[in-house]
C-alpha positions, 0 to 999 in steps of 0.5 A, spaced: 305 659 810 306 666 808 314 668 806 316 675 803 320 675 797 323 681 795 321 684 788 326 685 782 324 691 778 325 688 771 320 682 773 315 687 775 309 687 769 308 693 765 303 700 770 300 706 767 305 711 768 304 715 774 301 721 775 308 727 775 309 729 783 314 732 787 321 729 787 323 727 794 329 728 797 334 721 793 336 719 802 329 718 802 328 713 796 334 710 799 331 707 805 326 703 802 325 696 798 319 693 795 318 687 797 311 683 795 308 677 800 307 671 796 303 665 799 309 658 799 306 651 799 307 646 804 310 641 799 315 645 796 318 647 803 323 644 806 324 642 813 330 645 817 336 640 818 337 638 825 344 642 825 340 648 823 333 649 826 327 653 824 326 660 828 322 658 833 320 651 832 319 647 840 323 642 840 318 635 841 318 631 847 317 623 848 311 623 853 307 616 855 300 617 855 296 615 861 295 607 860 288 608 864 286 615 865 279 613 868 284 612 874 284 617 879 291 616 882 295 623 887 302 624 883 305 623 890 310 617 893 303 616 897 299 615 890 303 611 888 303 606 895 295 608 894 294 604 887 299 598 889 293 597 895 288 598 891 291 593 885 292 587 891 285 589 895 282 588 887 286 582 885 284 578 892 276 579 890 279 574 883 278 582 878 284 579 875 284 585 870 282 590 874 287 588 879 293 589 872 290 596 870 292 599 877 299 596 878 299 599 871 297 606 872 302 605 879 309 604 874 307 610 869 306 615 875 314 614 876 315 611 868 312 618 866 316 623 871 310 625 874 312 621 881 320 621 881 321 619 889 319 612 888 323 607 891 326 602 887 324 595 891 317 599 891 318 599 883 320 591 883 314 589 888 309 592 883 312 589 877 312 583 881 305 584 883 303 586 875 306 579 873 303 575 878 296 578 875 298 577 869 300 569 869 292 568 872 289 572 865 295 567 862 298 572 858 306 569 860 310 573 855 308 580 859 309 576 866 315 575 864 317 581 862 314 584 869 319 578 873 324 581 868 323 588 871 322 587 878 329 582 879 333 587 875 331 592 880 332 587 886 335 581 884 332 578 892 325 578 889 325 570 890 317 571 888 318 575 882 323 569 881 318 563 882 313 567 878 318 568 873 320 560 873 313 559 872 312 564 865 317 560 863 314 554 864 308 556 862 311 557 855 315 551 853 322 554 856 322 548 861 330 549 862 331 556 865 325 556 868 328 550 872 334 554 874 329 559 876 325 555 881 331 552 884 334 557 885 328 559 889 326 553 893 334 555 895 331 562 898 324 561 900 324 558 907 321 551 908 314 553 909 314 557 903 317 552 898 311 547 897 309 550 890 316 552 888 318 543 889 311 541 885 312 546 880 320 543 879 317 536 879 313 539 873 319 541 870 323 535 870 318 531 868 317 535 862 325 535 861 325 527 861 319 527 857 322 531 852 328 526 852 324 521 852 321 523 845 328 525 842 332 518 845 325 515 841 327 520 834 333 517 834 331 510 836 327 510 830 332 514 824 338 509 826 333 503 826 330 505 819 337 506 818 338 499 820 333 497 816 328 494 820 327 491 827 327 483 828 322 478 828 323 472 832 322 466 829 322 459 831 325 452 827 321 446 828 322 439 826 317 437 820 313 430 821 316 425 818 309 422 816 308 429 812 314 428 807 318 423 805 325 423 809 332 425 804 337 421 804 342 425 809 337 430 811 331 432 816 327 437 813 325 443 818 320 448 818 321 456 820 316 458 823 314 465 826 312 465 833 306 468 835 307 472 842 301 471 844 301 464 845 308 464 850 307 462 857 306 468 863 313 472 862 318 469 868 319 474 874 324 478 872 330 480 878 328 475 883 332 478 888 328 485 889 322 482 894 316 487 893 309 486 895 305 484 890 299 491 891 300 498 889 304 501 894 309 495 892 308 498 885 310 505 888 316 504 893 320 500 885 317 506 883 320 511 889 327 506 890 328 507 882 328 515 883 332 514 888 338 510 885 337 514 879 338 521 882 345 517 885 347 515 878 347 508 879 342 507 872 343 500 871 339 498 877 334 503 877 332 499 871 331 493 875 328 497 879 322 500 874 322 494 871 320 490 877 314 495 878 313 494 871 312 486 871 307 487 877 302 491 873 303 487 867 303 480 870 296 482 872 299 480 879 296 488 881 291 490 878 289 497 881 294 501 878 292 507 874 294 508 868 298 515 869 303 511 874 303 505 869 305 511 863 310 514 868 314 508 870 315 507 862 316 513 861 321 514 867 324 506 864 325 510 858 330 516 861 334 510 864 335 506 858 337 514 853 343 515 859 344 507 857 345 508 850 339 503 849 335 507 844 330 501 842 328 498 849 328 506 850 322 508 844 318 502 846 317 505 853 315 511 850 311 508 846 309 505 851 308 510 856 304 514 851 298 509 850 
């Protein structure tokens, strides 16, 4: 940078003197001012304030760089329309990441200004159709983030609302994802709504799951508390031969009972009939669903726990081990809404064999 600064005589090194000449005119020497051309460095300038800029200075402007540019797309509405098939065409030949790049290059034509006239539901199904591919390459923050952008352009885009439950799922957030889906089974019609059903047994499972796990920390701290469970124990006459008997006293024995050495375990609730196979152990199962959702918890548990008795009892044996879990599992959800926090911990123990 190259600034001028005028030059005051008294600062001037010392000439030779200057050869006699002509005297001019005192108006002409007036007119003139000597000035010298000094070169300024870059870190003593200071930069002009907002409120005063430099003569000259562009102002900046914020431009988003092209995502893709290796992506020819015509800056027009039917460019626009133009990438958005070509994402769907590539995301249904499974090229995932391709299929994300032209959805992308798609939003920065209209986000960059370059395309203005693109509507607003167009703007929402591309944002939706980006989330879609970005919860196959599993990148669930950013699908959410897209499901975000396309409701709040259309708040009826019941796709990116299920894609958005299933982000949500996906990272742990297992209660707004179930607002999510429900509200979208309330939207999608019947045909349309299987996966958004399966997608909401998932959810609650996981809710009741994470229930279960808080009821059983809690069992656990208020027995430490407690100071320990019980152990059953059993009083037993001792033989008179052993020991001589006291006068006015029998002697007794304590003895701990092993639980292995008891007899099979009475059938529990006698009055609900169930067939003794594994669609027996389904319809407890089934029926105690049921009664739970009804709120009527305390015979769900009978219910569970019959289903439970025919397993344990070896009276079914073809039972798998995920049903097994299940119904402890769903017992336990029972016994947290019953305030019974022991019995609830040993069915998720249980359940988690």
């Amino acid at each position: 940078m190259v600034l001028i600064q005028e030059m005051s005589d008294e600062e001037e090194a010392p000439k030779p003197a200057p050869k006699p000449a002509a005297a001019k005119p005192k108006a002409a020497q007036q007119n003139w001012r000597r000035m010298e051309i000094v070169e300024a460095s870059d870190s003593d300038e200071d930069g002009p304030t907002p409120s005063s800029p430099s003569r000259g200075a562009k102002p900046r402007s914020t431009v988003v760089s092209d995502p893709c540019p290796d992506l020819e797309v015509e800056c027009s509405r039917q460019g626009v329309e133009e990438a958005k098939t070509k994402g769907n065409s590539l995301f249904a030949a499974g090229k995932l990441a391709e299929s994300e790049r032209w959805f992308t290059k798609a939003l920065w034509l209209h986000e960059s200004g370059k395309v203005k006239d693109v509507p607003g539901e167009l703007r929402s199904i591309l944002h939706g159709n980006r989330a879609f591919a970005r919860l196959k390459l599993q990148r669930y923050p950013d699908a959410e983030t897209d499901c975000n952008a396309a409701l709040e352009l259309n708040s009826s885009n019941t796709k990116a609302r299920y894609r958005r439950a299933l982000a949500r799922f996906e990272q742990g957030k297992a209660s707004p994802a179930l607002e999510d889906v429900e509200q979208a089974i309330r939207e999608l019609p019947e045909a349309a709504s299987k996966e958004a059903v399966a997608l909401k047994t998932r959810i609650q499972d996981k809710l009741r799951a994470e229930a279960a796990a808080a009821g059983s920390a809690s069992a656990s701290a208020a027995g430490k508390a407690a100071g320990g469970g019980w152990r059953r124990m059993e009083v037993v006459e001792a033989d008179d031969d052993d020991e001589a008997e006291e006068s006015g006293f029998r002697r007794m024995d304590i003895v701990e009972v092993d639980d292995e050495s008891d007899d099979g375990e009475a059938e529990p609730f006698p009055e609900i009939r169930l067939e003794p196979t594994r669609q027996g152990v389904e319809k407890a199962k089934t029926e105690a669903n049921s009664l739970f959702g009804k709120g009527k918890v305390d015979e769900a548990v009978k219910w569970f726990s019959k289903g439970l008795w025919l397993v344990e009892s070896k009276k079914v044996k073809d039972v798998p081990a995920d049903l097994h879990s299940i119904l402890h599992s769903n017992r336990a959800f029972a016994h947290i809404k019953l305030k019974k926090w022991a019995e609830a911990e040993t069915d998720c123990s249980e359940a988690l064999k």
